[in-house]
N, C-alpha and C positions, 0 to 999 in steps of 0.2 A: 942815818938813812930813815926816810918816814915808813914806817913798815905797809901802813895801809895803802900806802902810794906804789911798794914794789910787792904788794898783794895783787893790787891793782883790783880789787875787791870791795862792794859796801855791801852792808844788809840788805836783806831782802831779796839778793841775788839766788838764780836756781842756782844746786849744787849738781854735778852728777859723781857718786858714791859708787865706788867698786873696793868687793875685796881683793884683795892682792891674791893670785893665784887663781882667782875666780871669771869666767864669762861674764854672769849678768850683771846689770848693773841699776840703779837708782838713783830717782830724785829726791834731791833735800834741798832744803832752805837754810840760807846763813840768816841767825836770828841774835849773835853775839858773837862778840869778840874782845878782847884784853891782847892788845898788841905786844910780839914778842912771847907773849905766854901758852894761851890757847885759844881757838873758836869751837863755837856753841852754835849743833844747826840741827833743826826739827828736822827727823829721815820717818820715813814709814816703817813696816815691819820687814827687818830683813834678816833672814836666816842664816844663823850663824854670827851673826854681829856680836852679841855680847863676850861670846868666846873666844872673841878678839882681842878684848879686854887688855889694856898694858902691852901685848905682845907688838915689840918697836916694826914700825914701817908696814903694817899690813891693812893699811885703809888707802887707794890712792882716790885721790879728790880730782875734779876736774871743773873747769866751768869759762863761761865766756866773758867778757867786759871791752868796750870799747874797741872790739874790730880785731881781739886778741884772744887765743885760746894759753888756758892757764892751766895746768896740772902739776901735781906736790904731791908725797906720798906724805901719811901721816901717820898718827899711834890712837888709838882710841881708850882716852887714859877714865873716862868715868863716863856713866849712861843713868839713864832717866826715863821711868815708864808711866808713871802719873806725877802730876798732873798730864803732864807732855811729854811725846818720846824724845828726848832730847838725846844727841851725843856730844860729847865732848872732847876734841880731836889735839892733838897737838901742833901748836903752831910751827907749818914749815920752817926747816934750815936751808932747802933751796925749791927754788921754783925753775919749772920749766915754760917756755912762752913759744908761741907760734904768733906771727901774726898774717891775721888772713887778709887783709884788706890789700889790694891790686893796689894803690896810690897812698903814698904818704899822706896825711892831714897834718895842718897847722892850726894851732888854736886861734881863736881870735873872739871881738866881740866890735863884730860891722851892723848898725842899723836896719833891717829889712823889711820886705812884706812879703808873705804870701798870697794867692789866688785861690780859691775853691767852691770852684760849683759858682763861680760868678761873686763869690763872697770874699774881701780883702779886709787880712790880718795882720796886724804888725807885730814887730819882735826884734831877735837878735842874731845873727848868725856868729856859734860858738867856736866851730869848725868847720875847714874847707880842702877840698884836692880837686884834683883834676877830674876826679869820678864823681864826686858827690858832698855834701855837706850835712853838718844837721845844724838847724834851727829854734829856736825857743821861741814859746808864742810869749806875748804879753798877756801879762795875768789880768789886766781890767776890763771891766765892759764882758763881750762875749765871746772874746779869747779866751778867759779861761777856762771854755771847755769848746773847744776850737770844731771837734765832730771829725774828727780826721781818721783815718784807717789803713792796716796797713796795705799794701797795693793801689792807694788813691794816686792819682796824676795830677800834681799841682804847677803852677807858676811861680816863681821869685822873679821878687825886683830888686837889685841891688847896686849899687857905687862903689865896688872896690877902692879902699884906698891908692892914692895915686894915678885913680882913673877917672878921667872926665864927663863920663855917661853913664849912666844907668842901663844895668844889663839885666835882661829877662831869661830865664831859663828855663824850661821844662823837665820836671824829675819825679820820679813813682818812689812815694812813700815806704822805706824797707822794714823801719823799728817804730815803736813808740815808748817814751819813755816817761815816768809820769814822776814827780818830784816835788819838793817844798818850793820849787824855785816855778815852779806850772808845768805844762806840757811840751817836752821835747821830740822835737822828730830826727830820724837819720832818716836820708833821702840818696839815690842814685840819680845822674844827672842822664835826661833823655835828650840825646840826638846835640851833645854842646857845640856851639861854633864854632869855630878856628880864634873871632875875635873876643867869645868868652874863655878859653882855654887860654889865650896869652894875656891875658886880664888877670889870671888865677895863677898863672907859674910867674908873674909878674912881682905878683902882692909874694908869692910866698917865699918867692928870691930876696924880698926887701926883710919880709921878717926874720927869715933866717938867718941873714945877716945882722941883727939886730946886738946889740951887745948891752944885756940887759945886767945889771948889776946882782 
């Protein structure tokens, strides 16, 4: 199993850091990892952390990715106060997962454009449901730095596969995510029609069933 896949985790992501037994709680950053073994995440100053030290299961970790909440209790096996406050946690033996998102999503990679402010961007839609999708701008020209924000109210145009028309949608910007690959958006979809809705549980019947090697 790919560990970072069932982390479901990349660097750079908030952490939030509680001790076990304890109320308050903290942000950190995952800044490293060696899969299987342990993660390395810059935390601020938190009292009582180091006297943690070794003692098994008294860090629980938490944090969000992709429409899923994630928590693992952890051991805080070595720490770091200069250069950088680093801790150093032990790699879960199990995670626990919520997921929040109201509709399933299916990955995908369909051609599209955006609308904004009268202004049209193309790109890729990566994933889709019946709520909402996110999108990738194209990195050339002045997509790559698209100006988008989150609560903005945009347009898509898109052709589902299997679909003979180009459908336009209305949807308010939720996330922004920013990456090697350029600027990704997760989007909620405003007010969809009946015959974008059977366009979308169409596509996603077809992928589902899909029997990929």
């Amino acid at each position: 199993m790919d560990h970072k896949e069932y982390l479901g985790i990349e660097l750079g992501i908030n952490l939030r850091i509680q001790l076990r037994g304890g109320r308050d709680t903290w942000n950190g950053t995952l800044v490293g990892m060696v899969e299987g073994r342990y993660l390395i995440a810059e935390v601020p100053p938190i009292p009582g952390l180091w006297v943690k030290l070794h003692q098994m299961n008294n860090i629980i970790v938490r944090y969000l990715h992709d429409g899923k909440a994630y928590g693992f209790y952890s051991t805080l096996i070595a720490a770091l106060n200069e250069p950088f406050r680093l801790a150093f946690l032990s790699y879960p033996k199990k995670i626990e997962t919520v997921n929040l998102r109201k509709f399933q999503r299916v990955p995908c990679l369909i051609p599209g454009a955006v609308s904004m402010s009268g202004v049209s961007h193309h790109g890729v839609f990566t994933d889709v449901s019946e709520g909402g999708c996110s999108f990738l701008f194209d990195q050339s020209g002045s997509a790559s730095d698209p100006g988008v924000n989150v609560g903005d109210e945009i347009v898509f145009s898109v052709r589902l596969i299997g679909s003979s028309e180009e459908k336009s949608v209305r949807a308010i910007v939720r996330n922004i995510r920013m990456a090697e690959k350029g600027t990704s958006i997760g989007t909620q979809f405003h007010e969809p029609g009946d015959d974008l809705l059977n366009s979308i549980r169409s596509y996603m019947g077809k992928v589902g069933n899909l029997d990929v090697p």
